[in-house]
Each structure stands twice: as C-alpha cells, then as structure tokens.
N, C-alpha and C positions, 0 to 999 in steps of 0.2 A: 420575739414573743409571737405564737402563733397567734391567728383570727379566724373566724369565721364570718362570711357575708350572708345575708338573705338576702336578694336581687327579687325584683319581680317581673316577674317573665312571662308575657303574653305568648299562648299557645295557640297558633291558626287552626281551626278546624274545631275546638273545643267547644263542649256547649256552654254559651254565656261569653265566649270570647271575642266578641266585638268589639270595634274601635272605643265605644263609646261607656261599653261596664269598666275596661283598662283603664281608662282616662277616671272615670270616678273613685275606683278601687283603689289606683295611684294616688289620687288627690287627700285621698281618705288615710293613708299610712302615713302621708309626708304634710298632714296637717302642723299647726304648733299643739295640738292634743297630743295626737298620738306620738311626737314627739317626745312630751314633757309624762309619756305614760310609756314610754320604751327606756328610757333614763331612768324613771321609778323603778324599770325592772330589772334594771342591770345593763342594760345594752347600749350600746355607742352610737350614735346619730352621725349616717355617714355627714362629711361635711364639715364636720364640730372637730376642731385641732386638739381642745384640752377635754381631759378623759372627764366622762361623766359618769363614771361610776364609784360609789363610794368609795375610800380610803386607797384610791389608786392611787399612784404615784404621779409630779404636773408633768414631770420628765421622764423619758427612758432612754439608757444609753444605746445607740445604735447600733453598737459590736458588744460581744461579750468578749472582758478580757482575755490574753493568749494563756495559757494553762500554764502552771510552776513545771518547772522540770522534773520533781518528783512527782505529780501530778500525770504526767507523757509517759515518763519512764511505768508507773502501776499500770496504764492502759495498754500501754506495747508488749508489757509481760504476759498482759490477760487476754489479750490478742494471740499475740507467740501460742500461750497455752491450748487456747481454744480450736487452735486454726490447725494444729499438727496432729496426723492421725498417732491414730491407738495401736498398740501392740500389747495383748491383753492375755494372762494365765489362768482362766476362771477356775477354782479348786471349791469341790461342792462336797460336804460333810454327807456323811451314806452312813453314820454309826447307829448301831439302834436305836438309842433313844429321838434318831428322826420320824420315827413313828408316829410319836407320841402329837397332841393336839396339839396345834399354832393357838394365838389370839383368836384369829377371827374362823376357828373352829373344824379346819382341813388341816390333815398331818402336818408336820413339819418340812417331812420330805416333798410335798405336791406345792408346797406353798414355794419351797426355793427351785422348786421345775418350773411352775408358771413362771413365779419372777425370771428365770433366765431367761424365758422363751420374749417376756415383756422386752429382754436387756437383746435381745435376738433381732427386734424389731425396732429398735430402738437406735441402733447405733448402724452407721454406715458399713455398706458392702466392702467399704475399701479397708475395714479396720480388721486387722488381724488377731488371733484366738486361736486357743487350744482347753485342754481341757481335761483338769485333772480328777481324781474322787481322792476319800482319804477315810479311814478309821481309826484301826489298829490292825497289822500283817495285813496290808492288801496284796503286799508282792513279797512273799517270805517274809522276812524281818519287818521289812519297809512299810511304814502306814501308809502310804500313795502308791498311787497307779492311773499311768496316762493314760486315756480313755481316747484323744485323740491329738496328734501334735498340731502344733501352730502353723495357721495356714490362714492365708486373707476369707473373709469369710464366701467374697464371690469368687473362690479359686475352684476346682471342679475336681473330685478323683473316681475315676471308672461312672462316672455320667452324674455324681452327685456333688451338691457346690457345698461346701466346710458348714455354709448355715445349716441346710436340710439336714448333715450327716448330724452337727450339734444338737438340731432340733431332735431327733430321733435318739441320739442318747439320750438326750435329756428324759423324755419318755419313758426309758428303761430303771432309770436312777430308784424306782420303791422296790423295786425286786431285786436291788445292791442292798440295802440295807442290812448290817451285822455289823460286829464290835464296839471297843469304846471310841472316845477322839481323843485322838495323835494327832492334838490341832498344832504343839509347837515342832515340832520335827518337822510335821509338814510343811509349818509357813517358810523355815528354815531353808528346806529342800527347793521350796518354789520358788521361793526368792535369788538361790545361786542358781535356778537352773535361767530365770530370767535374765540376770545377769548375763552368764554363761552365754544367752544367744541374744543380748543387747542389741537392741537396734538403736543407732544412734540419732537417724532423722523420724524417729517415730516417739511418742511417749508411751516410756516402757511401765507396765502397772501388774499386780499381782489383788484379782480380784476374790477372797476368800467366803462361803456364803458357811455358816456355821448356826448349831443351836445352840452351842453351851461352850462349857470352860473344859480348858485340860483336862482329858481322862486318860491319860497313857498306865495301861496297867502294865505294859512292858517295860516301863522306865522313860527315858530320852530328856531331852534337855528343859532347863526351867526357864523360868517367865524370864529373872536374873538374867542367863546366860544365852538367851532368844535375844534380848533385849541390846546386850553388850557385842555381840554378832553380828548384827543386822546395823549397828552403829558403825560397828567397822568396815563392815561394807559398802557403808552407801559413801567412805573414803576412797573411795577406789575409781571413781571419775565416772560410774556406772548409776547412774540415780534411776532406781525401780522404786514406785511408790505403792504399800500396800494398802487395797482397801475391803475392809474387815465388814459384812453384812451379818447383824444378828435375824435370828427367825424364829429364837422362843423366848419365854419368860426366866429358863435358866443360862441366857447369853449372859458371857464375862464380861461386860459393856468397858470396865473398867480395865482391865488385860487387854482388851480389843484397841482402847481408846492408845495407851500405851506403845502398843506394837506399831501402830499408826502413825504414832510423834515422832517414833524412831524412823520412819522413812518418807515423811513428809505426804501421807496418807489418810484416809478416814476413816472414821466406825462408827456404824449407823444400825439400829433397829427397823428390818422390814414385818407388817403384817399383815400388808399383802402384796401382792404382786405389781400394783400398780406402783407403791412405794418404790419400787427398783429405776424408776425414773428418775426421780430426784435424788436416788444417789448417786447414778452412774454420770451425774449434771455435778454435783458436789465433788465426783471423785476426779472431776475435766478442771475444778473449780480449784481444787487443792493439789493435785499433784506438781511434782517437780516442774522448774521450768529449765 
C-alpha cells in the first residue's frame, strides 16, 4: 500500500527559521491535540503501529498474493500485443458523398485527413504504412488505388521520410473526391494484399476510414460473401486484423462491427480528429495476438 509522509523540515536561511520557531512549530504538530486532530482527519500519527483511520483494516498483508496462471498468461498477451510494432494498410474513402458535413460540422473528407495526420503523429517512426484510396473505378474496373506502398514511416525516398510523403497525400485527399463506395471489394483487396506481404514479427492490421455503407453500383461482393472470405483467411496462419473508422451519420456501424469480428478487429465512430487516438489505442488493444 502506498503512503505519503509530511516531514518537517527546517530550511537555513529562511525567514523565521531559527532554532528556536522549529523547536515550537515542532512541539505544536507532535502535541497530543494535534495528534487526536490529524486522526480526526484521516491521517496516521507517525509512531502509532495500529491504523487510525476509520474502517481501516487492524492488519495488512505484507505481500500481495502471486497472480493465477490465467491471470500471467492475459498480461503477457497484453504485453506481447502492446510491445510489437505495427505493420499498417491505411485505406481512406475519396467517394463523393465525403463531401458532405461530419458531426462536428467540417466535410467528411477533411475530418478523416486530420484524423490521419493525428494517427501520423501518434504512432511511432518505426511503424510501418502505406496507403490506399477507394470509391468506385479508381483503377479501371478496380475501386482502389495505392497512393503509396508500405514503407516504415521514418524510411526516406529521393529526401522525403514515408511520414511527410503520407502527410502530403493526405492534403490532397478533397480534390480525389468522386464515385460511390466499393467499400466491400476493397476491404476484400486489402486484406489479401496484407496478407500477401505478411510480416510475421510485426502486427499486421488493415486500417479502413469510411463514411457510409456499401454503394457499389458496379456490383462486387456482399456483406455474406465479404464475411465468409475473410473467415477463411484468417485460417491460413496469417492473422491481419481489420479496423473499420466511421466519420458520418450514414456509417454501416453494424456491417463495420461484423467485418471486425471476422478478423479479430474493431469499428468505431470518429467525430473528430482527436477521436483517432483512442481508436488506434483500441485497435493495439484488440488485434491479433
């Protein structure tokens, strides 16, 4: 059990600090008054072995016992989890209706560009990213297109380090804006492409930032058959964990939350920016171990 002491401690040179105010001021705290008026208020009277404070306990044991083995085992996991860098896919929604107002009254699109740039700052230089967009046809047929491959973020190409070149797309991200969302093909895509370049001493994660539900007007796969996919992959000895960011009032929460369970993932509502902290803390909290 922690304590706290108040000592009184003569200061040489202080005014009033002579031998003779210490000696009375002393006298005056370690009275039987002010004793029987520092127990009235809670506090332990150095000296006195049995606790004088209300409804204490007469005893305390002097070790706290050794922890259950499931006990060890939940903290060493949550240790493990915590302790191993990230290997991270961030896939940012560019559909038109990211135009449209957030919650707290800026686009949808500028709200998941701050947040990223929060998640930029946020997470260590040694953690690796790349960095997808998604609509509908961003690349012929394809609703994605990699904006920049996976790269530590303090790695450097032609004088610029992966954070700056991210931070600087990010910037560009209102001026992508067009189409519907091909949010399940993409999560689809991004999860074998994760897979596909697995890092096995890293935790691998697919972090998706989105406003809404499926809108593929081209077709592509359903929630169903997203769902039974990503189940059979994550049999495969490769565990990527995805985590689903809403950023409007028409977020799938429920689609999001689903996609999530199937890979050991999360899905969370941001409404602003600063929010992106406590998910990217959740999503360290939840994924694979």
């Amino acid at each position: 059990m922690a304590q706290l002491r108040y000592p009184v401690l003569r200061i040489p040179g202080s005014p009033g600090g002579d031998d003779a105010a210490y000696e009375r001021f002393t006298k005056l705290v370690t009275s039987p008054l002010a004793r029987t008026i520092m127990r009235n208020s809670g506090f332990r009277v150095q000296g006195e072995t049995t606790p004088t404070v209300q409804g204490a306990p007469v005893s305390l044991p002097s070790n706290t016992p050794d922890p259950s083995a499931q006990d060890l085992s939940a903290l060493l996991t949550a240790w493990n989890k915590a302790a191993r860098e990230s290997r991270m896919l961030v896939v940012l929604d560019v559909s038109g209706s990211m135009l449209r107002k957030a919650p707290k009254g800026d686009s949808r699109i500028n709200l998941a560009r701050k947040a990223g740039a929060v998640g930029l700052q946020t997470l260590p230089q040694s953690t690796e990213m790349g960095l997808w967009v998604f609509s509908t046809a961003q690349q012929g047929k394809r609703d994605y297109r990699e904006v920049l491959p996976m790269r530590r973020l303090d790695s450097t190409v032609g004088g610029s380090s992966q954070a700056s070149m991210l931070g600087a797309a990010l910037d560009t991200m209102p001026s992508e804006v067009r189409g519907d969302t091909g949010l399940y093909d993409t999560v689809l895509a991004a999860y074998r492409e994760a897979q596909r370049n697995y890092n096995p001493g890293r935790e691998n994660s697919v972090v998706v930032v989105t406003d809404g539900a499926n809108e593929d007007t081209t077709g592509g796969i359903s929630l169903d058959g997203l769902l039974g996919e990503l189940r059979r992959l994550q049999g495969n000895g490769k565990p990527v964990s995805v985590v689903l960011v809403g950023v409007g009032p028409s977020t799938n929460l429920d689609a999001m939350r689903k996609i999530a369970q199937a890979t050991g993932g999360s899905a969370q509502v941001a409404e602003n920016p600063d929010d992106m902290v406590g998910i990217f803390l959740k999503a360290v909290e939840s994924r694979e171990g």
